[in-house]
N, C-alpha and C positions, 0 to 999 in steps of 0.2 A: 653433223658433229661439230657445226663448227661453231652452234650458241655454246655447248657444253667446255669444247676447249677457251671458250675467250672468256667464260665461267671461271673457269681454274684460275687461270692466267690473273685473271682480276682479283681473286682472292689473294693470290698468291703477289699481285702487287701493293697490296695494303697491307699484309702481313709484314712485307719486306717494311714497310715505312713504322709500322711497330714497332718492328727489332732494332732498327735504328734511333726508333725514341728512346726505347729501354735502356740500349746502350748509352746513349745521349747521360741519361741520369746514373744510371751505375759508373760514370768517370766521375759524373759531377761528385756523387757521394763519397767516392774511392776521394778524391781530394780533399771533401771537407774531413776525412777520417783520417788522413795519415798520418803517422807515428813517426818514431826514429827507425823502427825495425821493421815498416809496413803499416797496414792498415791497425789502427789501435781500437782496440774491445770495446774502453771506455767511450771514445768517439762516438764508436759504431752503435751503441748502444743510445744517443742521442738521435739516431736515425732511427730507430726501432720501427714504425708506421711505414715512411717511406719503404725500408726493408722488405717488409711483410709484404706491402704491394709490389714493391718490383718481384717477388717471387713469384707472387700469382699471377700477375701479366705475364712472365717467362714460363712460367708453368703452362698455362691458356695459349700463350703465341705457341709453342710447341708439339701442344693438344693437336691445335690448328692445322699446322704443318701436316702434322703424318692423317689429320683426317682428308686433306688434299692430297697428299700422295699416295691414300687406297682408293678415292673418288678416282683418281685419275687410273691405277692397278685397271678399275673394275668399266671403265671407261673404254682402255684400249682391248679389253676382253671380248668388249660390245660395240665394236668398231661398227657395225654393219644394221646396231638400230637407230632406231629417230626417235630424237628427243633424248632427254637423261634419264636415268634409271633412281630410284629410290634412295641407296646410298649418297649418289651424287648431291641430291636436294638436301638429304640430311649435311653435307658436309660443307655446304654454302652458309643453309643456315648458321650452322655452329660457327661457324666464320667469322658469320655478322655479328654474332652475341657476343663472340670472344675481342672481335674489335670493339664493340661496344663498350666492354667491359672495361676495356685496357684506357679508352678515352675516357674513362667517366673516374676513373681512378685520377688518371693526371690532373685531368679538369676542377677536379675539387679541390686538388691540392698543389696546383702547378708548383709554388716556391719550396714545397720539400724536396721537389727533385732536380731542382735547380733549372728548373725551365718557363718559358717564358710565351706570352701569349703568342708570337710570329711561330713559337715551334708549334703550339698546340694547332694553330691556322693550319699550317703548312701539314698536317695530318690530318686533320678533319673536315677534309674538302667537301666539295658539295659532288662531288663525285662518288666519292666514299659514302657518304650518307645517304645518295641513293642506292645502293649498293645493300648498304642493311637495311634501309625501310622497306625494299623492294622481300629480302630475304626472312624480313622479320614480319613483314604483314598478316595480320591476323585472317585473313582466308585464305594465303601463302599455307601458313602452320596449319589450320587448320584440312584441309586437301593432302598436306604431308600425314595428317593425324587419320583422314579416312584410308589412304592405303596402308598406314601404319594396324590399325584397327580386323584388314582386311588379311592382314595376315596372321591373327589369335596367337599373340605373343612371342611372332621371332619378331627380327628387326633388322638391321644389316647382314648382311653376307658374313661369314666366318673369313674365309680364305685360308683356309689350314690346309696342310700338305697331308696327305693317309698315315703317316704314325700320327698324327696327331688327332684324325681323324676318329679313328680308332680309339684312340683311347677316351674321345669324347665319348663316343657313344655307348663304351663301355659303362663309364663310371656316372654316365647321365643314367644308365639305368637303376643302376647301384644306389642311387641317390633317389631315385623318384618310387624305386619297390621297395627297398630297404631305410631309407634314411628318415624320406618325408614323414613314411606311417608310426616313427617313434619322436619327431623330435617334437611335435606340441605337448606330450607327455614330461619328454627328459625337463624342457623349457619349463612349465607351469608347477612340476615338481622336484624341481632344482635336481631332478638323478644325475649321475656320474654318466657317461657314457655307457652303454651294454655293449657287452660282446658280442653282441647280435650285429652291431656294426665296426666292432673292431675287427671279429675274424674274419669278414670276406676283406677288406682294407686289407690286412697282412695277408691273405691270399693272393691279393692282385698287386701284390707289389709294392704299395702306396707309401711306405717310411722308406722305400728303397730307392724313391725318386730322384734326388739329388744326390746318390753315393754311388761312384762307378761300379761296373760288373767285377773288374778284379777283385773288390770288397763284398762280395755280397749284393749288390744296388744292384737299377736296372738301366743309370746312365750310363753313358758310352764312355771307353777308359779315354778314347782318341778326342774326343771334345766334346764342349757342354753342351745342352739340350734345354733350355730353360721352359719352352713352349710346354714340355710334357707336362711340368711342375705345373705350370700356369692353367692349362687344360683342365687336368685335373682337379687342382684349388677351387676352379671358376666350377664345374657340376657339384664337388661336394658339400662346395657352399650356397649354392642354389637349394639344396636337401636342407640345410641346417650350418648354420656358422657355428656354432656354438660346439652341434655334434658332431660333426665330420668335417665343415672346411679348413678349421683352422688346426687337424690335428698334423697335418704336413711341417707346421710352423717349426716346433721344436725338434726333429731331427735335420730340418732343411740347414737351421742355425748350427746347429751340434756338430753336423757333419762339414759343414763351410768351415768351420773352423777349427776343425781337426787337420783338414786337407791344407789351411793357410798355417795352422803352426805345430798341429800336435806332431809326436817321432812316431816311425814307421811302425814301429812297435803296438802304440796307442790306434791307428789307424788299424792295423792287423786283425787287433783285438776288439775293439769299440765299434766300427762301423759295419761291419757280417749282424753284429747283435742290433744295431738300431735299423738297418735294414728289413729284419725279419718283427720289428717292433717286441723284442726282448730282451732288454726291458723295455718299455716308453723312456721319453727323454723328457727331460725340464728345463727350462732358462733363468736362473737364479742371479737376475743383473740390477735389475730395478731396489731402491733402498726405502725405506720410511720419506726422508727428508732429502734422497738425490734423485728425480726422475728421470728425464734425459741428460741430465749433468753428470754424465757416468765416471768425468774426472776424480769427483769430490767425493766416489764410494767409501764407506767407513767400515765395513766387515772388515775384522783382522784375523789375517793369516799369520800366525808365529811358528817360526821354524822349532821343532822339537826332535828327537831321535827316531829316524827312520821314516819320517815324512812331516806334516802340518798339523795344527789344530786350528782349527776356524772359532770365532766366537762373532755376533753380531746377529742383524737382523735382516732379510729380505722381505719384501712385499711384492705382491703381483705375481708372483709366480707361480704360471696358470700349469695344471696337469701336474702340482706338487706330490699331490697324495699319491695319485695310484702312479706315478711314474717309479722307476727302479733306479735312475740316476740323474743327481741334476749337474750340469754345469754350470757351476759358480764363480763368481769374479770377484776378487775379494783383494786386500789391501796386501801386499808380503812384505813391504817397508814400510816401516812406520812413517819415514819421512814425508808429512803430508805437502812442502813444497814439492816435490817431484810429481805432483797430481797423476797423469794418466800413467806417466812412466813408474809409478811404483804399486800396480796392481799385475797381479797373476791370476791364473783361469786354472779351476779345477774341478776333476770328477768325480763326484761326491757319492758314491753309493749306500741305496736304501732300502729297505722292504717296500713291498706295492700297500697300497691302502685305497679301500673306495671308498671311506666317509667325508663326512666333512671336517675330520679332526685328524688327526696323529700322534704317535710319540714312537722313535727310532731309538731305543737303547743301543749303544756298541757295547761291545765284550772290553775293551778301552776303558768305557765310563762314560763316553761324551753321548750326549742326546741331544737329537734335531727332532722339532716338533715342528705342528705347524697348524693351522685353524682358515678355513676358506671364508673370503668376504665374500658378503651378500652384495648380489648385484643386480641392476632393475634387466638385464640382458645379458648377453653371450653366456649363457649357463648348459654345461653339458661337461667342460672340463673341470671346471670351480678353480677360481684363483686362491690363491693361499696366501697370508702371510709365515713366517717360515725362521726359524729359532734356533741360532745354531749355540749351543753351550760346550766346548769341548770337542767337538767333532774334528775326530782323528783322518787325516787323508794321507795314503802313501804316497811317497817319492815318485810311486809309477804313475800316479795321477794328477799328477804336476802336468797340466798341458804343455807338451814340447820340451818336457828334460827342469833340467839344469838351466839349459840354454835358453829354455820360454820363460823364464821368473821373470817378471818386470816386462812381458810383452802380451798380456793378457788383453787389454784395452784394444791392441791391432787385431787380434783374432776373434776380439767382439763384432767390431765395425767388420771384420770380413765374414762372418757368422748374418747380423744386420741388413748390410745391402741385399741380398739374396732375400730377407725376411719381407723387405720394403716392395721390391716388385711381386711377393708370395701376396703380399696384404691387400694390391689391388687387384689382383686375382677373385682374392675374398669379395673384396667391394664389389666385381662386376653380378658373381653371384649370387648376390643376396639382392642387389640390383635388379639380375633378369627374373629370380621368383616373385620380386614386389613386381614386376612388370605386369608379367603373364596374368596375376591375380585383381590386377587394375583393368585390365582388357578384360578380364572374364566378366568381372563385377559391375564394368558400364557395358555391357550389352545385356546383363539382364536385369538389372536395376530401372525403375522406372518412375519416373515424376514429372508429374505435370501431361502425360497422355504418351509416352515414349522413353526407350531406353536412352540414360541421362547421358551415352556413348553419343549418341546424335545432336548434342547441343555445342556448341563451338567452343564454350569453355573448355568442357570437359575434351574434346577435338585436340586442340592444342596443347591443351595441357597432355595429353599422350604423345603429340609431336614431338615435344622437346625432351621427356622422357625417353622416346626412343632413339633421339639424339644422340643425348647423352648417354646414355647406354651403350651406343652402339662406338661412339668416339673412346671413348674411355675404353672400350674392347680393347680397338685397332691402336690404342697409345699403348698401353699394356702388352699387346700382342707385338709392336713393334719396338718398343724398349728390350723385351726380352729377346728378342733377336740382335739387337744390340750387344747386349750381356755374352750371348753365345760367341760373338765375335772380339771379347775381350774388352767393352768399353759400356758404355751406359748408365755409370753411376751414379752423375748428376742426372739424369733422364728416369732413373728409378726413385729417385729421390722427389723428382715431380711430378710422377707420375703417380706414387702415393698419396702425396698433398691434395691433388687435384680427383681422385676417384675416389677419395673417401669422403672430401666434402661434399661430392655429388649423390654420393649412397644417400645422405643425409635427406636432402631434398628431393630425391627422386621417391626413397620410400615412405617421405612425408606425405608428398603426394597421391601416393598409393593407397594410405589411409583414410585422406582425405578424400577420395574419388568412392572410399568407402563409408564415407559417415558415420555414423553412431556405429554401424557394425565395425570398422576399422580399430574402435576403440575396445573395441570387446574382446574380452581374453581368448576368446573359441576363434578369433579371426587371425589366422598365420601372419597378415600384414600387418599386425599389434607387434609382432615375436621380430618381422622383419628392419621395422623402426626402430624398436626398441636394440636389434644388434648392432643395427648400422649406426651407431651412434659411438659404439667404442671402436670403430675404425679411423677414427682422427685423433684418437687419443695414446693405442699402443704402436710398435714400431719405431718409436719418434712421433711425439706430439705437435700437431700441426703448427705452433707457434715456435718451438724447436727447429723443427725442418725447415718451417719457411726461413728464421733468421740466422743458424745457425752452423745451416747445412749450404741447401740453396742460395738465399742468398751473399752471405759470407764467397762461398766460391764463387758467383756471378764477381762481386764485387774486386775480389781480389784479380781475377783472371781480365776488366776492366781495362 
């Protein structure tokens, strides 16, 4: 044991000299940025590049971190074998690439970050560089790629406790008898979801996930559970993004946000019903012209007798049609310097619809329509754009009273964060089906006198596939245990950024691995590229999160 622990140890001492570079340059920025009242927008805005990167580096250093604190978990498990075990090699590697990464960022740019060649020296020893060339060597990867290979599509250890276990196995089945055999269908002919998979969902619970058992839900009233959420995300979206993983999304948001503002009353009544998926829910946030800039929303709410009229326009809002209510965030003071402080949250009730179009007459007069964009992926719920003319909403659907007018923006972001760790949930699953189907396909694919599994390209290239798959789990898996204990905000925020740009190239690769066939409609890994691509765009768009969220707060906290 004792190559394995000076293993860790070693990673874990180039890490530390990381965090101390990143820190290094988030003072230096914090300084060239500062305002009268703190750090200034405009400044900061001048840093833009630098930004970006120090979020990816803190994102990547942190990756790092918890994939060495489950190498080491599954280590002291295995006190008693020789040599390291699978996880472990994967979690060096990742090491290496993520130091890689974070030097190669600086090194091209040192004077954005205010650093200088002795800092760059003094981290890129030659210590360190054996360290990853050792970790990164191509028959290193490739060796990790044949035990990788030898196990037909898992990859790291889970480490999940038996609830959790359980309901994996549950909903892995749900997902691979029920989900897989419709979604190249729903995909190719843009259907709505069937109830073929919505009813056993509402049987097992599935909109009830995030809403305690006193309401209806199946969390625990005594404290949060995030793991189950995350479990679950991760099989349904192994089945189908589009069909089944990402339908947790919209009550996960609805219900966070109820719990953080709506009155007891509203909780009473609203969350038994999103529980049991009656109605479905919708997220009515996003506008034409403000995507993540959710300050600058322009839907207007005007007060009128005995509740609101809505007029304006929403876009993106996915599970419009057939949902029964959507939660909208919308302007209730005109005064648009008050930015976030003059928006309110409301619940907008509607008839269900499975087209691709609508139109909601009220007995009022007001009509909300709305017309789904086409989109090269995630299709099974269809986005909408979405028309409110007149649309009457009572007093009782004012999120939070009286009291909640002008605090809607707070119960978005607390609706959000929960949305952000649900999303890399999504990312891992659509991740492990592009896997599985990249292992299946280089073992029987053959050129040149052998399956193209045996040639060291393709080797690697599954090594770091399963890498990454499997780091991204365990960041995921460990951020949410976070969240249960009351913190992880910024951790869920990086941990989105980073597993969705990984879906990206992981299921690139999986295409690739498939050739001509990858690109063919009939090939699922067509379907799996093709979704993982809107996972760095909704939630928070990647260039959003990294500057706005991430490192904004690195910078400030500095």
């Amino acid at each position: 044991m004792t190559e394995v622990k000076n293993g860790t140890q070693e990673a874990r001492q180039y890490l530390q000299a990381a965090d101390a570079l990143i820190k290094k340059s988030l003072s230096w920025v914090k300084q060239q940025c500062a305002g009268e009242k703190g750090v200034s927008n405009e400044k900061l805005d001048a840093h833009q590049m630098a930004s970006f990167d120090l979020a990816w580096c803190a994102a990547e250093a942190t990756a790092a971190r918890f994939a060495v604190e489950y190498a080491d978990k599954l280590a002291a498990a295995a006190a008693d074998s020789d040599g390291m075990c699978l996880e472990e090699r994967m979690a060096r590697a990742f090491c290496a690439e993520a130091l890689q990464n974070i030097h190669n960022r600086f090194w091209a740019r040192p004077q954005s970050f205010g650093l200088h060649a002795a800092d760059l020296a003094a981290f890129a020893s030659s210590a360190l560089a054996t360290f990853c060339q050792a970790q990164l060597d191509a028959d290193n990867l490739a060796a990790l790629g044949r035990e990788v290979v030898a196990l037909e599509g898992d990859s790291g250890a889970y480490m999940l406790g038996d609830d959790a276990l359980m309901m994996q196995d549950a909903f892995r089945r749900l997902a691979t008898n029920v989900v897989m055999p419709l979604a190249e269908e729903i995909h190719r002919e843009d259907r709505i979801i069937p109830q073929e998979i919505l009813d056993p969902l509402t049987e097992m619970g599935c909109f009830g996930l995030s809403i305690p058992e006193r309401y209806g839900g199946i969390q625990s009233d005594d404290h949060e559970d995030n793991m189950g959420m995350i479990v679950v995300t991760e099989e349904l979206s192994r089945g189908s993004l589009g069909a089944a993983g990402s339908l947790i999304t919209r009550p996960e948001i609805l219900s966070r946000a109820l719990q953080k503002g709506g009155t007891e009353e509203q909780r009473q009544k609203w969350l038994p019903l999103v529980a049991m998926g009656d109605p479905l829910c919708a997220i009515a946030v996003t506008e034409p012209d403000t995507g993540s800039d959710v300050a600058a929303m322009r839907l207007k709410a005007s007060k009128c007798d005995g509740g609101w009229l809505l007029d304006g326009v929403k876009t993106w809002c996915t599970m419009a049609g057939k949902a029964g209510v959507l939660l909208v965030l919308a302007r209730s003071n005109p005064d648009r310097a008050l930015g976030h402080k003059g928006l309110s949250m409301f619940l907008v009730e509607k008839d269900s619809y499975d087209g691709h179009d609508f139109e909601y007459r009220q007995a009022q007069g007001g009509v909300l329509s709305g017309r789904a964009i086409s989109t090269i992926g995630y299709r099974g719920m269809h986005s909408y754009e979405v028309f409110f003319d007149n649309v009457f909403v009572p007093d009782e659907n004012l999120v939070g009273g009286p009291e909640g007018e002008g605090k809607g923006f707070y119960f978005t972001m607390a609706g959000f964060a929960g949305g952000r760790i649900q999303t890399a949930a999504r990312a891992i699953g659509v991740m492990q089906a592009a896997f599985e189907r990249a292992v299946s396909y280089a073992g029987e694919r053959k050129a040149f006198g052998k399956p193209i599994g045996e040639y060291q390209l393709t080797l690697v290239k599954l090594a770091r596939m399963a890498t990454l798959l499997t780091v991204s789990r365990q960041f995921t898996y460990a951020v949410g245990r976070l969240m249960d204990e009351g913190s992880g905000q910024m951790e869920a925020s990086m941990v989105k950024l980073f597993t969705c740009r990984t879906a990206e190239w992981l299921t690139r690769e999986a295409l690739q691995i498939h050739g001509g066939m990858g690109y063919a409609e009939e090939s699922p890994v067509s379907r799996y590229f093709l979704d993982a691509r809107v996972l760095s765009i909704f939630e928070g768009a990647e260039e959003t999160l990294a500057l706005k969220v991430i490192a904004r707060s690195l910078i400030d906290a500095a």
